[in-house]
C-alpha positions in Angstrom: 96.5 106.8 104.9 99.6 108.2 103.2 99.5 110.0 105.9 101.5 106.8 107.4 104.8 108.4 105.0 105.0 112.1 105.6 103.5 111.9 108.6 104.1 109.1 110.4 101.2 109.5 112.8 98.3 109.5 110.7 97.5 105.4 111.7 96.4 104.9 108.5 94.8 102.5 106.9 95.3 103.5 105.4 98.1 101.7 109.1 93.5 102.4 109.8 91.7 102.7 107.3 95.2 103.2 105.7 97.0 100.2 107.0 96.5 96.8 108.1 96.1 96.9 112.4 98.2 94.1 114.4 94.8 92.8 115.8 93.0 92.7 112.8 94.9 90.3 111.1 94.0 87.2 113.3 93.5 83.9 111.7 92.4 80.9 113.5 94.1 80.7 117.1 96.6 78.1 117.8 95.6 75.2 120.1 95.3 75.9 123.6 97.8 74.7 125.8 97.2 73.3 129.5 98.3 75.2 132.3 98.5 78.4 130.6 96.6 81.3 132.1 95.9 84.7 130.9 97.9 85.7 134.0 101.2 84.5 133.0 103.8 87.3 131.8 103.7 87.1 127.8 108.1 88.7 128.0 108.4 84.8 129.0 107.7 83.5 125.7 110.7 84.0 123.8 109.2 83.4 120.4 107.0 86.4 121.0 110.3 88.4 122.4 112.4 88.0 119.0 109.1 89.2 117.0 108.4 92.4 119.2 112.3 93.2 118.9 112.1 92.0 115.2 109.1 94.5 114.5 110.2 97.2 116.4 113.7 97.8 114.7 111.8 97.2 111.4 109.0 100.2 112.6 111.8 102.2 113.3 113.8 102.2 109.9 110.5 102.1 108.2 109.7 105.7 109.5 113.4 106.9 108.3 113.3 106.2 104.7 109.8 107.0 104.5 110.5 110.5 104.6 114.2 110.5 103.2 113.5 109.3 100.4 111.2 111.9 98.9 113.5 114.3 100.1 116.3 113.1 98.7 114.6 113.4 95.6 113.7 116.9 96.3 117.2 118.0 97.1 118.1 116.0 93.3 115.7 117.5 91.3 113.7 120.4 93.1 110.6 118.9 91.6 106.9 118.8 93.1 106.3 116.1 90.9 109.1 113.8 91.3 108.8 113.9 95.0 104.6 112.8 94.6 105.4 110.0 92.3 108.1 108.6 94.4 105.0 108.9 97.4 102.5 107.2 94.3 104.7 104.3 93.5 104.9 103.6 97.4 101.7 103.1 97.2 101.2 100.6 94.4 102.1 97.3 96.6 99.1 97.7 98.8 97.0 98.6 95.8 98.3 95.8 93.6 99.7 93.0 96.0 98.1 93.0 99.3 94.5 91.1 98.6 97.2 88.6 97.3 99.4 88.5 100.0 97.4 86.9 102.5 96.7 84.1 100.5 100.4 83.6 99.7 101.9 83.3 102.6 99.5 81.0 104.3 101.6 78.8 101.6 104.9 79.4 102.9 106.9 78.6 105.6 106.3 81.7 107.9 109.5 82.2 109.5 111.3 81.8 106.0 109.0 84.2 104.7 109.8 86.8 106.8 113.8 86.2 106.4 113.2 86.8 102.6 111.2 90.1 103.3 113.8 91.5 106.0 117.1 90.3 103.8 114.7 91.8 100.4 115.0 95.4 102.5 118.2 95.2 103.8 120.0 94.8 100.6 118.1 97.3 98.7 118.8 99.8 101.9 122.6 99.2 101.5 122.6 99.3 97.6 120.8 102.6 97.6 123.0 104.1 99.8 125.3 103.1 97.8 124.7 104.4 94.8 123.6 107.8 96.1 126.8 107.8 98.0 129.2 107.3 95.0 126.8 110.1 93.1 125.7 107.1 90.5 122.1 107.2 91.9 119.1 108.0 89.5 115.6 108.6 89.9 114.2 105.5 88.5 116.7 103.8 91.2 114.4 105.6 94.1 110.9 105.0 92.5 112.1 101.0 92.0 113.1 100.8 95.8 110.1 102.6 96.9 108.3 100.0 95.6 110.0 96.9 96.2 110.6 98.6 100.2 106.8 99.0 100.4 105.9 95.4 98.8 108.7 93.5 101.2 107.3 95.7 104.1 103.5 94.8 103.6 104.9 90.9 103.2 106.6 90.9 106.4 103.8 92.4 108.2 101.7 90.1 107.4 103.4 86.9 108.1 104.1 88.3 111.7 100.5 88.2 112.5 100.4 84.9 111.3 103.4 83.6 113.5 101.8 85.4 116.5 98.7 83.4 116.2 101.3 79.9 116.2 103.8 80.6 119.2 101.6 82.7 121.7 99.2 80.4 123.8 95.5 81.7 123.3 94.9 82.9 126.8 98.0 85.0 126.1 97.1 86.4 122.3 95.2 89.7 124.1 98.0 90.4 125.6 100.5 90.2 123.3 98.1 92.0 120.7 98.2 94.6 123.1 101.9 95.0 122.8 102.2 95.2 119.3 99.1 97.8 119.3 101.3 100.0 122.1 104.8 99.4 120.4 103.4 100.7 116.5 101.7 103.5 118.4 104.6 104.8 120.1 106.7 104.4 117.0 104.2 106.3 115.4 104.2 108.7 117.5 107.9 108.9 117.4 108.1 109.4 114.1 108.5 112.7 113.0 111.1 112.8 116.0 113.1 109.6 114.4 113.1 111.4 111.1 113.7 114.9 112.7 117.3 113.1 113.9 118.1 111.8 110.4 117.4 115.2 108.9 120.1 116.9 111.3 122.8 114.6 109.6 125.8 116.1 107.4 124.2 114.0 104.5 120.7 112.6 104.3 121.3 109.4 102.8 122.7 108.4 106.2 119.8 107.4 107.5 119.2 105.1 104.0 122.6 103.5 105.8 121.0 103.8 109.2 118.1 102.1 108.4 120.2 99.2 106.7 121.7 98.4 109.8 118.1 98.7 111.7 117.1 96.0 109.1 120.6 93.8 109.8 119.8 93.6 113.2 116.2 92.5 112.4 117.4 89.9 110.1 119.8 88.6 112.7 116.9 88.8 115.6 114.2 86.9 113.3 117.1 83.8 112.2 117.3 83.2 116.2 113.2 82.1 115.8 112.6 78.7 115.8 110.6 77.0 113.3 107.4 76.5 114.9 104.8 76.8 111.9 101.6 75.5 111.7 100.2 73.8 109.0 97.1 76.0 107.9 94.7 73.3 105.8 92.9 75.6 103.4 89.3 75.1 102.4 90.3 75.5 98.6 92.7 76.4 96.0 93.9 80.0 96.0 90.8 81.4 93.7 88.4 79.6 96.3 90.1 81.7 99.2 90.3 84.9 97.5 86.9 84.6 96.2 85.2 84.0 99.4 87.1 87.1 101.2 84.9 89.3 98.5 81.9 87.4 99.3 82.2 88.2 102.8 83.1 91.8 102.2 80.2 92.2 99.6 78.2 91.1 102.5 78.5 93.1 104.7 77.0 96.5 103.5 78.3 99.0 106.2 81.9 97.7 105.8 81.6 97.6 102.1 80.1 101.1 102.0 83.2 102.2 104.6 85.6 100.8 102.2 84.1 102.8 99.4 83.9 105.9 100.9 87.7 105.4 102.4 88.5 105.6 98.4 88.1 109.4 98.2 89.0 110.0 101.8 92.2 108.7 101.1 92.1 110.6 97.9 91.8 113.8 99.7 94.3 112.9 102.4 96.8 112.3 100.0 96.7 115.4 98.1 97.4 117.2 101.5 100.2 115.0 102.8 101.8 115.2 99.5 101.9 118.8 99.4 103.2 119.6 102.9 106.6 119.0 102.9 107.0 120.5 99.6 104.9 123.7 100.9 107.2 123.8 103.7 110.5 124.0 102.0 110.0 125.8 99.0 107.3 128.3 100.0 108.2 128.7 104.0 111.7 128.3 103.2 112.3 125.8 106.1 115.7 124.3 106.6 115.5 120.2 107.1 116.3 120.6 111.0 113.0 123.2 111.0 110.9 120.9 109.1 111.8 117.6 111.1 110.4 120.1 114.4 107.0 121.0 112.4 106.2 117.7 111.6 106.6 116.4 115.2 103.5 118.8 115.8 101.5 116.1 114.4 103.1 113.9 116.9 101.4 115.8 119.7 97.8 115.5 117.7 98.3 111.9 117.1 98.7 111.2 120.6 95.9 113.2 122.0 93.5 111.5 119.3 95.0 108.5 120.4 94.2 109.1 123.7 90.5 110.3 123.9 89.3 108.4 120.7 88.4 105.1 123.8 86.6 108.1 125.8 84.7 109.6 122.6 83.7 105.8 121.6 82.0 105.4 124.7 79.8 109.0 124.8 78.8 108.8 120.9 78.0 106.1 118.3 80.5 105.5 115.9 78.6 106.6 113.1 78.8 110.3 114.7 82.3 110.3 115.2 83.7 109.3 111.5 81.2 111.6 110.2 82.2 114.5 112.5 86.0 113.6 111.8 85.4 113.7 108.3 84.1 116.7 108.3 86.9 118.2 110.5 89.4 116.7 108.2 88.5 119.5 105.7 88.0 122.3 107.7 92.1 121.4 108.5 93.0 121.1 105.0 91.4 124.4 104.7 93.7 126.0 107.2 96.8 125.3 104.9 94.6 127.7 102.0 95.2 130.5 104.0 99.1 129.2 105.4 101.6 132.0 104.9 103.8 130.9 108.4 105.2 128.2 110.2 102.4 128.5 112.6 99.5 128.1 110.6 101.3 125.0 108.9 101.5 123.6 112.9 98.1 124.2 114.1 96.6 122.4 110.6 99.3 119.1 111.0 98.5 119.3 114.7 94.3 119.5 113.7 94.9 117.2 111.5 97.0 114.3 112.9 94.2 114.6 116.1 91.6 113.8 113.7 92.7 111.8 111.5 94.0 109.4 114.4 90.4 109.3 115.7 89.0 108.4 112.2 91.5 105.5 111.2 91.0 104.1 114.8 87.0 104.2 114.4 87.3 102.5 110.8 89.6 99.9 112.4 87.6 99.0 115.0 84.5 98.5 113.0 86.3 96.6 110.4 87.4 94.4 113.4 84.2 93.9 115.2 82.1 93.1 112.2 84.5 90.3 110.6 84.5 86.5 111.3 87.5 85.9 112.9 88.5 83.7 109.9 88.1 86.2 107.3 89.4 88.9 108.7 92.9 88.4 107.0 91.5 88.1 103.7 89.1 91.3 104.6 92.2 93.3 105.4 94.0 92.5 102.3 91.1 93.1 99.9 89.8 96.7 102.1 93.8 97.6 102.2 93.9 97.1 98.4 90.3 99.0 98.0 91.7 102.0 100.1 94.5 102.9 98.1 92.5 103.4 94.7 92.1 106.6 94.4 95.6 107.8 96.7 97.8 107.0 93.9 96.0 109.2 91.6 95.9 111.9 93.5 98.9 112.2 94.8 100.6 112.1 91.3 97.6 114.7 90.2 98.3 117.0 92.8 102.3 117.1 91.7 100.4 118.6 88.0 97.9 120.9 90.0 100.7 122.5 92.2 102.7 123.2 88.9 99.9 125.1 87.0 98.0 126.5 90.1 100.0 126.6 93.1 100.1 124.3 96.1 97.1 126.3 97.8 94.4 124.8 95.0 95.6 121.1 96.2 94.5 122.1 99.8 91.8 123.8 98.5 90.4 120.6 96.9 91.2 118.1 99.4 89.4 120.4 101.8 86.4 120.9 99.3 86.0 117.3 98.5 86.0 116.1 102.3 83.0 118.5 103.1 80.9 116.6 99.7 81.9 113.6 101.3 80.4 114.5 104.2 77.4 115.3 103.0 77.2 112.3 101.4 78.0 110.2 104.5 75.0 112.1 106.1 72.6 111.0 103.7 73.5 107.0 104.6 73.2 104.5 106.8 76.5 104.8 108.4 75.5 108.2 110.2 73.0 106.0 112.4 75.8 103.1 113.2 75.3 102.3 117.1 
């Protein structure tokens, strides 16, 4: 979900049905070796040690420039519009690239891979900073960065999972999953209080510098991995591949009608997220340090979603709970109609990143559970692409809407077209999923 940008929290798929999950990436599992048991401490196998560290300093910078970049744009140009096309074009790599990039780096060395997609960061980090810092930065220089950031980011990830599945033991891959799973969630988490820090700095771009150095050290950490790659021996060229991914998907009807209906929700949740941080500064008036504290809010939802999604899974089938959350999601983006003070704008983030945590988590899980193994990195690529379809669009149509009408008709749709989608959830199949 975009939600994943201005609010880190939102485990989007989108990171969910916004983004791609650590475990559900797995490929084929690595060859068992003797004498390993699912006992044995997984902080003793050091390749796994240089990608958690790797990972986390990459989560951490990730969540920095995620939000200082649209705000430095703000603070250039004071436009609506500029901010929710720098958001759109962050989107475009998982909308254009990712059912590729699966494929791709299957191809490549791993570990080189992953050098290229730090280093690729790194100097775009520093040469940004840069330019902003000498004043010879332009617009197009943020929308091009956003981009590549995004592209390099998504490129990264997925190589990682790859790597996991070659240096961790199979008894061992559960718990290391389970690592990565409680690292990103605590980053997430973090998020708004990561980026809260950067926005108390003298000058904003710091944290573009900040970040930089996060991505050094990452760099530095991921050279010190040895090269252990695995030969993957694929069934076909890369057409054969890709092609068999969709039949897969196409297949399987609840998944494919998920990933449909994840189209508009996205759509919907986009139009919010893209609208909050400008409805914060320029209607509430909220200085940076103010507006680093509001979104932490969400922090506090994302958490408690996080933490009785396992207990609501359990009491109600899993058809129930997207539809409910869906349904919630709106009656939240209704709130911020009606948002004339800081408190209101906390109560719908907090609502909201509770909800949506629970939803993305429920569309994981079922992507997940109903994918062979060795599809399931094709699957994610092609439903990650297939999410973002309609985001883009609206989060560059709701820069427009807020222009003519006001930022309280963007809210207003999102919330209307989440209840329609509900209603057309309940008339499917999906309501009735066990």
């Amino acid at each position: 979900m975009y939600s994943t940008l201005f609010l880190p929290l939102f485990l989007a798929t989108i990171k969910t049905k916004k983004e791609v999950s650590y475990m559900s990436l797995a490929k084929t599992p690595p060859a068992m070796k003797p004498g390993i048991s699912t006992n044995q401490s997984i902080w003793r196998n050091r390749p796994f040690l240089v990608l958690f560290f790797t990972s986390t300093f990459l989560a951490c910078g990730a969540k920095v420039y995620e939000l200082a970049l649209p705000l430095l744009l703000y603070d250039m140009t004071q436009s609506p519009v500029t901010m929710t096309t720098m958001k759109s074009i962050e989107f475009l790599p998982n909308l254009l690239l990712a059912m590729f990039i699966g494929v791709l780096v299957d191809r490549f060395s791993k570990k080189r891979w992953s050098q290229w997609m730090v280093f690729g960061q790194m100097v775009l980090l520093f040469s940004l900073y840069g330019l902003t810092e000498t004043g010879h930065a332009q617009v197009i220089h943020y929308y091009i960065a956003g981009f590549l950031l995004m592209a390099f980011n998504y490129g990264f990830n997925n190589a990682r999972v790859s790597m996991i599945k070659q240096v961790v033991p199979t008894p061992l891959l559960t718990s290391a999953n389970a690592r990565f799973s409680f690292m990103s969630t605590f980053i997430e988490i973090m998020g708004p209080a990561i980026t809260g820090f950067i926005l108390l700095l003298s000058s904003l771009h710091s944290g573009l510098l900040i970040t930089g150095i996060a991505y050094l050290l990452a760099w530095i950490a991921i050279s010190l991995l040895e090269r252990t790659d695995v030969s993957v021996q694929a069934t076909g060229g890369f057409w054969q591949e890709f092609k068999a991914g969709w039949k897969e998907l196409l297949g399987n009807r609840p998944l494919w009608l998920i990933t449909l209906l994840v189209i508009f929700l996205n759509a919907t949740s986009g139009m919010y997220d893209a609208m909050i941080i400008f409805f914060a500064k320029d209607h509430l008036k909220l200085e940076n340090s103010e507006l680093g504290l509001v979104l932490s809010v969400a922090g506090v939802g994302g958490l408690l979603g996080s933490s009785v999604v396992a207990k609501l899974r359990r009491r109600f089938p899993i058809g129930k709970i997207m539809g409910m959350t869906i349904l919630l999601l709106g009656l939240s983006y209704f709130l911020m109609v009606f948002a004339s003070s800081a408190w209101v704008l906390c109560l719908s983030l907090f609502l909201t990143g509770l909800i949506s945590t629970i939803e993305s988590i429920c569309i994981w899980t079922f992507r997940q559970e109903t994918t062979p193994a060795h599809m399931i990195g094709r699957i994610s690529g092609i439903t990650g692409s297939i999410f973002k379809l309609g985001i883009v669009f609206s989060i560059y149509g709701s820069g427009w809407m807020t222009v003519w009408l006001g930022p309280w008709v963007v809210f207003l749709t999102a919330a209307v077209g989440n209840v329609v989608i509900f209603f057309v959830y309940r008339r499917l199949s999906l309501w009735r999923l066990g």
